[in-house]
N, CA, C and O atoms as a printed pandas DataFrame, in Angstrom:
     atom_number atom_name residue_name chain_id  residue_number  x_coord  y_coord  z_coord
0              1         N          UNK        A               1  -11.177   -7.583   55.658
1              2        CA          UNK        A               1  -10.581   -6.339   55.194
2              3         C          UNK        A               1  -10.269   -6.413   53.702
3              4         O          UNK        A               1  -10.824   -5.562   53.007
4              5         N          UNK        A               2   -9.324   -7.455   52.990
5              6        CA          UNK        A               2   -9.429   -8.017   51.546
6              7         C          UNK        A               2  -10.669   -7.594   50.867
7              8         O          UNK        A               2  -10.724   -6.678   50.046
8              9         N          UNK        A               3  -11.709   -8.356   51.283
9             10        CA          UNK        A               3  -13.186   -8.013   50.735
10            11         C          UNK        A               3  -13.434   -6.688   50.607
11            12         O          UNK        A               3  -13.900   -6.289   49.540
12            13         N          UNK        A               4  -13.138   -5.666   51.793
13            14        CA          UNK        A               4  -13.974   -4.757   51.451
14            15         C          UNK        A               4  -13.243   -3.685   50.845
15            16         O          UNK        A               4  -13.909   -2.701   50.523
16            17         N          UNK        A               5  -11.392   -3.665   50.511
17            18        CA          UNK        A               5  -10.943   -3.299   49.612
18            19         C          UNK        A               5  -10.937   -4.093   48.098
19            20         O          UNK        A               5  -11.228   -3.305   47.198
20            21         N          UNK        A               6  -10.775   -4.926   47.813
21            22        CA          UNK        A               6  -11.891   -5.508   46.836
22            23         C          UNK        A               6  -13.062   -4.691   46.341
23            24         O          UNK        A               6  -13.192   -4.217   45.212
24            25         N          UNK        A               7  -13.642   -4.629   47.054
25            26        CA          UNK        A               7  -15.330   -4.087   46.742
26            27         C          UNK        A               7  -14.784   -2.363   46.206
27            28         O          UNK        A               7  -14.947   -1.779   45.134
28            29         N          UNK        A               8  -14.198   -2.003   47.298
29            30        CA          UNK        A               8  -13.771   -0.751   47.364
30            31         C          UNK        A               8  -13.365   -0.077   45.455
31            32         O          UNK        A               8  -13.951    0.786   44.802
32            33         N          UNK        A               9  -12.497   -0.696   45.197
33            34        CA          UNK        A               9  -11.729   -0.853   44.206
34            35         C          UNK        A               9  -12.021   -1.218   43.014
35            36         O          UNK        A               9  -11.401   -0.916   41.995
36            37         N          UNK        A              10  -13.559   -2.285   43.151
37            38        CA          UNK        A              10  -13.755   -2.743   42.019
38            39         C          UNK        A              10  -15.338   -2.347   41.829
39            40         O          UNK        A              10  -16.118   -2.726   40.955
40            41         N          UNK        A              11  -15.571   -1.392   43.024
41            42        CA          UNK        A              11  -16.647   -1.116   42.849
42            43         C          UNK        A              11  -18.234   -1.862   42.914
43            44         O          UNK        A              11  -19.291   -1.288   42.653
44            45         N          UNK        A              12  -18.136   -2.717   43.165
45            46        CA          UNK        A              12  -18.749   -4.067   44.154
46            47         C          UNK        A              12  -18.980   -4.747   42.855
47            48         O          UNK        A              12  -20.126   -5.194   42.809
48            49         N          UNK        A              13  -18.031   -5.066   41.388
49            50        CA          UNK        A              13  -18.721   -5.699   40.811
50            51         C          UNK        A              13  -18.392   -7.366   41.524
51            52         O          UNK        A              13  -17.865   -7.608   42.610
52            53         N          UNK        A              14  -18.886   -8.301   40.535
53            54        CA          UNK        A              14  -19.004   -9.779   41.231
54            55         C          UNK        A              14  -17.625  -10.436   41.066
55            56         O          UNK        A              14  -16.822   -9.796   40.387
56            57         N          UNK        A              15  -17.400  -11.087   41.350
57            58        CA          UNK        A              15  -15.894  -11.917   41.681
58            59         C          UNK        A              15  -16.241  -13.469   41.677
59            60         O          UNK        A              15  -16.845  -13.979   42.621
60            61         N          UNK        A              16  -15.718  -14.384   40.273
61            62        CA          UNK        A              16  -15.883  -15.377   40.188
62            63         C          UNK        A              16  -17.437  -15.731   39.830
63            64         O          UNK        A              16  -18.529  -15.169   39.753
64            65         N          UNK        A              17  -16.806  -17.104   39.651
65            66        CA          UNK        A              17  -18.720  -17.341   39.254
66            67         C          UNK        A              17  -19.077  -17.111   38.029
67            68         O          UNK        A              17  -18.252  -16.816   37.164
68            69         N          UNK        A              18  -20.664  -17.245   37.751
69            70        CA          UNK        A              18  -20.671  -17.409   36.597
70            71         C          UNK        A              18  -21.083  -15.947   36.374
71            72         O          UNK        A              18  -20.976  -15.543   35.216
72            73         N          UNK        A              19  -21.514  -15.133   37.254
73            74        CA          UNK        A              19  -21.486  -13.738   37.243
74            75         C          UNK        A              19  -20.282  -12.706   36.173
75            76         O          UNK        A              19  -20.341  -11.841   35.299
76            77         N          UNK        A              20  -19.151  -13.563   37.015
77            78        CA          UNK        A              20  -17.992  -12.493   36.287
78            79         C          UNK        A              20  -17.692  -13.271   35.213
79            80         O          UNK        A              20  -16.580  -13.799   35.253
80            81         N          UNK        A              21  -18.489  -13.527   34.102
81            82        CA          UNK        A              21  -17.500  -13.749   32.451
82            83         C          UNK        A              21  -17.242  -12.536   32.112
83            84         O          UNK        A              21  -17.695  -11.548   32.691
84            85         N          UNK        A              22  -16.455  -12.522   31.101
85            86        CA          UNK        A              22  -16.212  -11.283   30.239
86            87         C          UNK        A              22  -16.704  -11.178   28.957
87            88         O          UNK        A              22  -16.555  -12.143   28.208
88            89         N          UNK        A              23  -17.387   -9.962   28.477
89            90        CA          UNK        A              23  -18.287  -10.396   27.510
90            91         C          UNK        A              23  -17.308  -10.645   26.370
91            92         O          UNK        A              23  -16.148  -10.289   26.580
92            93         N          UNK        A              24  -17.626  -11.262   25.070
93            94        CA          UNK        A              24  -16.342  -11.243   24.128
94            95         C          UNK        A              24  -15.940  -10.107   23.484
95            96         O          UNK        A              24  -16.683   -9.149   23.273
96            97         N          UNK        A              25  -14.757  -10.179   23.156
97            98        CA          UNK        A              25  -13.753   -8.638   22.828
98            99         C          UNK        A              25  -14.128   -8.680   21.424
99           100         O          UNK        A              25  -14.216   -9.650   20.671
100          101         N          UNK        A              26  -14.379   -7.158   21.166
101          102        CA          UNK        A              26  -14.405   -6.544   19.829
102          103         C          UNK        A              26  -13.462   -6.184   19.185
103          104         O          UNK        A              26  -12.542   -5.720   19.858
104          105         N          UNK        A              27  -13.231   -6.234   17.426
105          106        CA          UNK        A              27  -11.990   -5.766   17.021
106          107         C          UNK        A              27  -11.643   -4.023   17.453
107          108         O          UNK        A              27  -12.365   -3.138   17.914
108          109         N          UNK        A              28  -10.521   -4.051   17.143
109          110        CA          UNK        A              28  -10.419   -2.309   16.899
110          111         C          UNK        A              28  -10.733   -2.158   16.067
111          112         O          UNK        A              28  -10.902   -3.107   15.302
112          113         N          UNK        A              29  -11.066   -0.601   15.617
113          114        CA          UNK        A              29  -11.294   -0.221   14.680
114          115         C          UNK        A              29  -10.245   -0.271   13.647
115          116         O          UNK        A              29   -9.127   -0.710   13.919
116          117         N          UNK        A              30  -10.548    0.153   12.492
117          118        CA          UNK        A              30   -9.475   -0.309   11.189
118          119         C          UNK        A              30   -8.299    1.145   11.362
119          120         O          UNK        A              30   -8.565    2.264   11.799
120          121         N          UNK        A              31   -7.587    0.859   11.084
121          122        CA          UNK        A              31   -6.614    0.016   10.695
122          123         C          UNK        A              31   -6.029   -1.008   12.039
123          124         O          UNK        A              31   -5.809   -0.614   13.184
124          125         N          UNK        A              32   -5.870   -2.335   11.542
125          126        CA          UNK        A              32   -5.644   -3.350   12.750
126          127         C          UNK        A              32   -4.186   -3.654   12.212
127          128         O          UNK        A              32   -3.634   -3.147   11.235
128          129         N          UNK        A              33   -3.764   -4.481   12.974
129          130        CA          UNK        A              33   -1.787   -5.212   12.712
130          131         C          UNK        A              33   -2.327   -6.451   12.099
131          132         O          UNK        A              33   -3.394   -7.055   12.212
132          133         N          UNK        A              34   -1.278   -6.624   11.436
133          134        CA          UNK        A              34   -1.306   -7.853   10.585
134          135         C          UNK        A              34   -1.039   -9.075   11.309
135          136         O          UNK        A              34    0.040   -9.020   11.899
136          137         N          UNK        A              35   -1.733  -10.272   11.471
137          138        CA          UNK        A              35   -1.430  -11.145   12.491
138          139         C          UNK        A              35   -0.199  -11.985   11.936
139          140         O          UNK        A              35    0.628  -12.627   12.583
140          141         N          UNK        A              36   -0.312  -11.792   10.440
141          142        CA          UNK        A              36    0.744  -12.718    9.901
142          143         C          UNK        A              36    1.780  -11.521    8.855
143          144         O          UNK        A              36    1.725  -11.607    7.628
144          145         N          UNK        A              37    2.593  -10.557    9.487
145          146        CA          UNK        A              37    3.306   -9.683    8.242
146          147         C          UNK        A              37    3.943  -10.642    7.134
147          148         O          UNK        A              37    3.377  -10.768    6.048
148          149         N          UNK        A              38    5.044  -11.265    7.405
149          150        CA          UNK        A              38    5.724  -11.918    6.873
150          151         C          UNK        A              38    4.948  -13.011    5.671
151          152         O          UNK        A              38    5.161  -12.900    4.464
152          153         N          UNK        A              39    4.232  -13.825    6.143
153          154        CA          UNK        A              39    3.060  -14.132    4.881
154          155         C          UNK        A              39    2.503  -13.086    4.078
155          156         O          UNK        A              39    2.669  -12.886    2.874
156          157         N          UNK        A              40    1.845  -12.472    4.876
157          158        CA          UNK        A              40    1.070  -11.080    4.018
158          159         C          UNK        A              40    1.784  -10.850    3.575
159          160         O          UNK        A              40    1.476  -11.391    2.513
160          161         N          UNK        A              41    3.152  -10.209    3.299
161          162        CA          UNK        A              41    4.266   -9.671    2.226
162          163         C          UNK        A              41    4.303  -10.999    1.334
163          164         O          UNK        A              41    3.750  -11.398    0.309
164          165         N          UNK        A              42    5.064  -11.387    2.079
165          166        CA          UNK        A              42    4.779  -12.722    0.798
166          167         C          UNK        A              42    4.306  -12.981   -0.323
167          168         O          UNK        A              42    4.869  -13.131   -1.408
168          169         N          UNK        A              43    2.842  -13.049    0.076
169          170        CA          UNK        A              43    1.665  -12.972   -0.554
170          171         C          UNK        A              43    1.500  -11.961   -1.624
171          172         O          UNK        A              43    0.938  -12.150   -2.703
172          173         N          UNK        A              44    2.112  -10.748   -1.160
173          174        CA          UNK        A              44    1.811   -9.519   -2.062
174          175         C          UNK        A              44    2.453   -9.747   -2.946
175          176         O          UNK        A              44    2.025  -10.040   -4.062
176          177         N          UNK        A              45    3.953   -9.632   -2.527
177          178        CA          UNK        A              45    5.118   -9.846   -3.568
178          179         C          UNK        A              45    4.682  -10.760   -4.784
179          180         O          UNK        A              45    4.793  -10.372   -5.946
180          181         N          UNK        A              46    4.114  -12.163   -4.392
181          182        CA          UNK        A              46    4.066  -12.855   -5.840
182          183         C          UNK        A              46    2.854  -12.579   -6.175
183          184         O          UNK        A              46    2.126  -13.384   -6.755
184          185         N          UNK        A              47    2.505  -11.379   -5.835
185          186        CA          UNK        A              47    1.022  -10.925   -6.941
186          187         C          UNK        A              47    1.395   -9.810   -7.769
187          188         O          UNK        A              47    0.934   -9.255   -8.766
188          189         N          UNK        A              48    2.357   -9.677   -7.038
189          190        CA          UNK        A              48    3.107   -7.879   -8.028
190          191         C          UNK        A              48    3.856   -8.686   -9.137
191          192         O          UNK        A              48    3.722   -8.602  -10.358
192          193         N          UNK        A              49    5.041   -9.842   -8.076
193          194        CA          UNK        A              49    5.751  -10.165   -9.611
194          195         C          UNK        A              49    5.221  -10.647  -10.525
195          196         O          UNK        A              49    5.774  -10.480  -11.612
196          197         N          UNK        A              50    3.985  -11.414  -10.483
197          198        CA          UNK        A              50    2.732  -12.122  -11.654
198          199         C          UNK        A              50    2.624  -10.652  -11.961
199          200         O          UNK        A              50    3.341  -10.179  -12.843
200          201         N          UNK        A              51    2.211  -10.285  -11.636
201          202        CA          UNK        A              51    1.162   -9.007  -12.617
202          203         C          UNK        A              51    2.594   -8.174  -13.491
203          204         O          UNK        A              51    2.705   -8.226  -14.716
204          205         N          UNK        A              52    3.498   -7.511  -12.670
205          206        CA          UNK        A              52    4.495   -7.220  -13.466
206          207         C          UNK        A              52    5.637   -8.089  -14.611
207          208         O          UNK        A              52    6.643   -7.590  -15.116
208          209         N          UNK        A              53    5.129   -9.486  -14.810
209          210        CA          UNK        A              53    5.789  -10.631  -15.376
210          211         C          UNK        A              53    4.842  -10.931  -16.651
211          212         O          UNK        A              53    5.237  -11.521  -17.657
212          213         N          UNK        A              54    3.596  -10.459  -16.467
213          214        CA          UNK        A              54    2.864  -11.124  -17.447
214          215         C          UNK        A              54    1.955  -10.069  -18.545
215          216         O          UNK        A              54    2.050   -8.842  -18.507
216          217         N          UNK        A              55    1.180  -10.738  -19.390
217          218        CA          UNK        A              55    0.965   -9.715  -20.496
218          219         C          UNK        A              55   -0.558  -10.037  -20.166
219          220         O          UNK        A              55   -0.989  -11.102  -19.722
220          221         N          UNK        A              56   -1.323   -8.823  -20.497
221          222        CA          UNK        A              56   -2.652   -8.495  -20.101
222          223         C          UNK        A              56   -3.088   -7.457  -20.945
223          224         O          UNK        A              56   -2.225   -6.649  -21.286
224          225         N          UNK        A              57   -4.214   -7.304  -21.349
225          226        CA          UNK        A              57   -4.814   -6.559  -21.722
226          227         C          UNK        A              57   -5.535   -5.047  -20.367
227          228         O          UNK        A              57   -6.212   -5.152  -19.345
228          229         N          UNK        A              58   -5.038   -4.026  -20.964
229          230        CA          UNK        A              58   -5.549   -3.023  -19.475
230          231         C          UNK        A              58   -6.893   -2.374  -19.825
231          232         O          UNK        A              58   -7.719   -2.136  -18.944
232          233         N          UNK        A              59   -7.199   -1.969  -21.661
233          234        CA          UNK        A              59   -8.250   -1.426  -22.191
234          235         C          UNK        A              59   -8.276   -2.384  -23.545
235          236         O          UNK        A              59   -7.313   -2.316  -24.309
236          237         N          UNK        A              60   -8.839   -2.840  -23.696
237          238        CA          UNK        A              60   -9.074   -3.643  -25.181
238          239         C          UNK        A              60   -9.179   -2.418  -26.191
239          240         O          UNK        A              60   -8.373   -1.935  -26.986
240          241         N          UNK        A              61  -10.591   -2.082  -25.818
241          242        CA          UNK        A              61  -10.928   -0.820  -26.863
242          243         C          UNK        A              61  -10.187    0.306  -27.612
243          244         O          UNK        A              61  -10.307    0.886  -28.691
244          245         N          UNK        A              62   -9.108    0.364  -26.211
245          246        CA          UNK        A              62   -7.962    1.363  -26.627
246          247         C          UNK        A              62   -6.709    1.160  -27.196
247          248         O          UNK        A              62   -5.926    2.001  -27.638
248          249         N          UNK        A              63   -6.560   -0.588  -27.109
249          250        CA          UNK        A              63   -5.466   -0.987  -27.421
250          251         C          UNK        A              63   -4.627   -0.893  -26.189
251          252         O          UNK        A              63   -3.424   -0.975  -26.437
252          253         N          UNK        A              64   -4.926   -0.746  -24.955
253          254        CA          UNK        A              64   -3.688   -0.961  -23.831
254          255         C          UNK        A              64   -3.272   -2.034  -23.474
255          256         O          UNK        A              64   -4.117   -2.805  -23.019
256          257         N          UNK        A              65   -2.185   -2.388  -23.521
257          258        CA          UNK        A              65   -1.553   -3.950  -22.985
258          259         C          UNK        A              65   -0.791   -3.553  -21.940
259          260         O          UNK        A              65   -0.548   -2.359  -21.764
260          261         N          UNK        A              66   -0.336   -4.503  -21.141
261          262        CA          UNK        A              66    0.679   -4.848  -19.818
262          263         C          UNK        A              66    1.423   -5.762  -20.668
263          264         O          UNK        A              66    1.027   -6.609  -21.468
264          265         N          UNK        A              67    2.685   -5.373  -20.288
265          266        CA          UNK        A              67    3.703   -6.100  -20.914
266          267         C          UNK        A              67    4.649   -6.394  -19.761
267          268         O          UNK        A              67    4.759   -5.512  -18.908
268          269         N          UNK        A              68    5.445   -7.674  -19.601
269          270        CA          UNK        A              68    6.466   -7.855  -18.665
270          271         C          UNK        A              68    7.134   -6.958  -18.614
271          272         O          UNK        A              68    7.236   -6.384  -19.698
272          273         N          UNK        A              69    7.903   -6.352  -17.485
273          274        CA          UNK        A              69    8.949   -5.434  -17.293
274          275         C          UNK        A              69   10.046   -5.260  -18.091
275          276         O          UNK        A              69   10.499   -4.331  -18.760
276          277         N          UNK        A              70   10.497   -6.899  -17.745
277          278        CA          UNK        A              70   11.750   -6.940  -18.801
278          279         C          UNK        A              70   11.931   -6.471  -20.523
279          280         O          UNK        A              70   12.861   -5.894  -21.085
280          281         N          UNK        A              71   10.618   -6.994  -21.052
281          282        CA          UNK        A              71   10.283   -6.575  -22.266
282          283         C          UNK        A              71   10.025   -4.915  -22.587
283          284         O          UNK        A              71   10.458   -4.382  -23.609
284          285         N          UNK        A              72    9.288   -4.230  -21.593
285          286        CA          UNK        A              72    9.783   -3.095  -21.539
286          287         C          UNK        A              72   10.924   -2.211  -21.771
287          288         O          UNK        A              72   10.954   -1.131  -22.361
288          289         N          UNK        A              73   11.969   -2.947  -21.129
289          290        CA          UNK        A              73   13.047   -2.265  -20.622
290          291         C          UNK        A              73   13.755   -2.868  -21.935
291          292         O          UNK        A              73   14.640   -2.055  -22.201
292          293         N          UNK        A              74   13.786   -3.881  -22.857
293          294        CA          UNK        A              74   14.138   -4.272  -24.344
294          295         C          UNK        A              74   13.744   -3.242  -25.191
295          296         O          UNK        A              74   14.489   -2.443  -25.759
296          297         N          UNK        A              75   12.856   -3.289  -25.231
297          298        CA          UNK        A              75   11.515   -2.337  -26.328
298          299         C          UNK        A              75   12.038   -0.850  -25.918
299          300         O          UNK        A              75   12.318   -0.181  -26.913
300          301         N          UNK        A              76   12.229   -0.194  -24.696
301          302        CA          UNK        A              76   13.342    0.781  -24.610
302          303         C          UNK        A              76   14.651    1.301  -25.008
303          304         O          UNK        A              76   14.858    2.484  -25.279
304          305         N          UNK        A              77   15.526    0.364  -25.032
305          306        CA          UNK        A              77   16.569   -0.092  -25.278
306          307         C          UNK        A              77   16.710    0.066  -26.982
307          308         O          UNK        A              77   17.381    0.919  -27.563
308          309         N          UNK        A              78   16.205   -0.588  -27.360
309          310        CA          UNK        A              78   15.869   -0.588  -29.030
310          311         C          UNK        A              78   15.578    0.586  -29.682
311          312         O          UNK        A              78   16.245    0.989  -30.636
312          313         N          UNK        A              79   14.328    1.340  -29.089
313          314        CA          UNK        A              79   13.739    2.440  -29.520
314          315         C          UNK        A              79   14.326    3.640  -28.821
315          316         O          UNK        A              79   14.787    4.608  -29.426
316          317         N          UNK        A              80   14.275    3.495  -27.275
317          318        CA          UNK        A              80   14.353    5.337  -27.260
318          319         C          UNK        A              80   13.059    5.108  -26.565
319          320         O          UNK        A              80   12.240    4.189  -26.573
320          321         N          UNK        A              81   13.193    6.758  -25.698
321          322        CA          UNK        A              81   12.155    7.637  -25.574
322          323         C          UNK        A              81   11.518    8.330  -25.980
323          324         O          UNK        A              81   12.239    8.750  -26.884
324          325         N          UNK        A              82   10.979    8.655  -26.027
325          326        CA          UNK        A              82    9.975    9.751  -27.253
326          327         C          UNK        A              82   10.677   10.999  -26.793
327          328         O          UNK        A              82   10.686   11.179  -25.575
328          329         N          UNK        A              83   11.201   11.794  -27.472
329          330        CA          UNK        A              83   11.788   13.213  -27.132
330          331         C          UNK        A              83   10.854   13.837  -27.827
331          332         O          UNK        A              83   10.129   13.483  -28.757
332          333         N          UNK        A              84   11.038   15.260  -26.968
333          334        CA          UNK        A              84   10.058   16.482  -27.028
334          335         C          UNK        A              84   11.103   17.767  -26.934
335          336         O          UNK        A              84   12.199   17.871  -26.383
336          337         N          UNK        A              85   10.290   18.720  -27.717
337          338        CA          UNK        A              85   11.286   19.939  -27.576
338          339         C          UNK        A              85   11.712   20.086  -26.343
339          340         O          UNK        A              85   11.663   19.064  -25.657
340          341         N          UNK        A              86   12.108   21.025  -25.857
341          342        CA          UNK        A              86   12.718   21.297  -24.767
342          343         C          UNK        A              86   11.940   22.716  -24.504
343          344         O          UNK        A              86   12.292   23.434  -25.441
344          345         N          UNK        A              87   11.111   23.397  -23.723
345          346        CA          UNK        A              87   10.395   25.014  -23.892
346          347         C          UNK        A              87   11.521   25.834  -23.307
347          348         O          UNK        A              87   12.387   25.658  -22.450
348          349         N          UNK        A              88   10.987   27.236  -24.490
349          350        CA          UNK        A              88   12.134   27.919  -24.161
350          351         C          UNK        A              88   12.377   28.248  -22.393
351          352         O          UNK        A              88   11.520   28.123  -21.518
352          353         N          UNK        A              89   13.609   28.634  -22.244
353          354        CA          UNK        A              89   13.656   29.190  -20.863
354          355         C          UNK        A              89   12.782   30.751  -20.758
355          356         O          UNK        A              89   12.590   31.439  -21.760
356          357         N          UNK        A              90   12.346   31.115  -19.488
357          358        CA          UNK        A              90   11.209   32.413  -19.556
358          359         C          UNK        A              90   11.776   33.254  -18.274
359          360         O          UNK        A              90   11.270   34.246  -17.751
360          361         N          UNK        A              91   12.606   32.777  -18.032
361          362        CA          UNK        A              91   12.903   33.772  -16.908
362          363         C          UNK        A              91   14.231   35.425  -17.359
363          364         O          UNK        A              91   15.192   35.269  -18.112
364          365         N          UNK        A              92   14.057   36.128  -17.010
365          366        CA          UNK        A              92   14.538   37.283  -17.313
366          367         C          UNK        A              92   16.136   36.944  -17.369
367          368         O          UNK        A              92   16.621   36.252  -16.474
368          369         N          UNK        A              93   16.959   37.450  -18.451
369          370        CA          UNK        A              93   18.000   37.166  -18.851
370          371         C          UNK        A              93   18.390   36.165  -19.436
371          372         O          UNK        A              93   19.545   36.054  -19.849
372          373         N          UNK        A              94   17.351   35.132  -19.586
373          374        CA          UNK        A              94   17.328   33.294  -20.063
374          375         C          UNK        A              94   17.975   34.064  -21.425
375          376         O          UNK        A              94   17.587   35.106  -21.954
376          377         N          UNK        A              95   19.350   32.984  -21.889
377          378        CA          UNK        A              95   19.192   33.013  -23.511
378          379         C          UNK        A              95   18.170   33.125  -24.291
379          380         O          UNK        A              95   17.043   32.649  -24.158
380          381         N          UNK        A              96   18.882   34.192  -25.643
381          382        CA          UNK        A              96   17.380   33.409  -26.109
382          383         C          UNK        A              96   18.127   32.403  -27.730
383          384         O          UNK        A              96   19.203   31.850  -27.957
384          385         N          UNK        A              97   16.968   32.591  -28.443
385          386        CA          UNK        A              97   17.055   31.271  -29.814
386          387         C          UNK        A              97   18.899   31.645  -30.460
387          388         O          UNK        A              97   19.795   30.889  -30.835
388          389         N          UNK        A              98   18.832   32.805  -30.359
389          390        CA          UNK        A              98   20.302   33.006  -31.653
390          391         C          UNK        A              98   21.241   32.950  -30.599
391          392         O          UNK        A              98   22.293   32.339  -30.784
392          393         N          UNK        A              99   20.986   33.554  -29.418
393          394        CA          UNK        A              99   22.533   33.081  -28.671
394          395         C          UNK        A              99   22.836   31.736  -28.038
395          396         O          UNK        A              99   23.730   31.592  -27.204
396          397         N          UNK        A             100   21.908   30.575  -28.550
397          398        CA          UNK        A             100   22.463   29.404  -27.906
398          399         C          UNK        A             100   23.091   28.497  -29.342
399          400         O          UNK        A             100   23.651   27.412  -29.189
C-alpha cells in the first residue's frame, strides 16, 4: 500500500538508486544574497575610505583632482563657497528691487 501511494504521489518517478540523483542546482537569477554581508561591507568600506582619503587625478586634461575629504572641508573653511546672486522672487506680490 506504501508503494503504491508513493507511486501515486510521486508520480512513478524512481526511488533510490542510481536512477534518483538530482541533477545539480542552478543559481537564481541576479540579484542573489550575499553569502558573506558582513565581509562584503567590509570590503566596501575600505575602498570608499581609500578612495575618499586619497588624491587622484579624475581628468588630467581638465585639471580634475580628488582630494581627501578632510582637505576639502580645510580648503572650505578658509575660502568659502562661491556665492551667487540670489534670482529675483517672480511670484505675484514678491517684493520687488527698491522695497527690499
Amino acid at each position: 500500500a506504501v508503494h503504491w501511494v508513493l507511486d501515486a504521489f510521486t508520480g512513478g518517478a524512481p526511488r533510490g538508486g542510481a536512477e534518483a540523483r538530482v541533477a545539480p542546482r542552478e543559481l537564481p537569477p541576479a540579484p542573489r544574497l550575499e553569502p558573506q554581508p558582513r565581509h562584503d561591507l567590509r570590503e566596501w568600506l575600505a575602498r570608499e575610505r581609500a578612495l575618499l582619503g586619497s588624491y587622484a587625478w579624475v581628468d588630467r586634461e581638465a585639471g580634475v583632482v580628488r582630494i581627501p575629504i578632510e582637505r576639502a572641508i580645510e580648503i572650505l573653511g578658509e575660502e568659502g563657497l562661491p556665492a551667487r546672486d540670489a534670482p529675483a522672487p517672480s511670484w505675484p506680490g514678491a517684493p520687488s528691487e527698491e522695497r527690499r
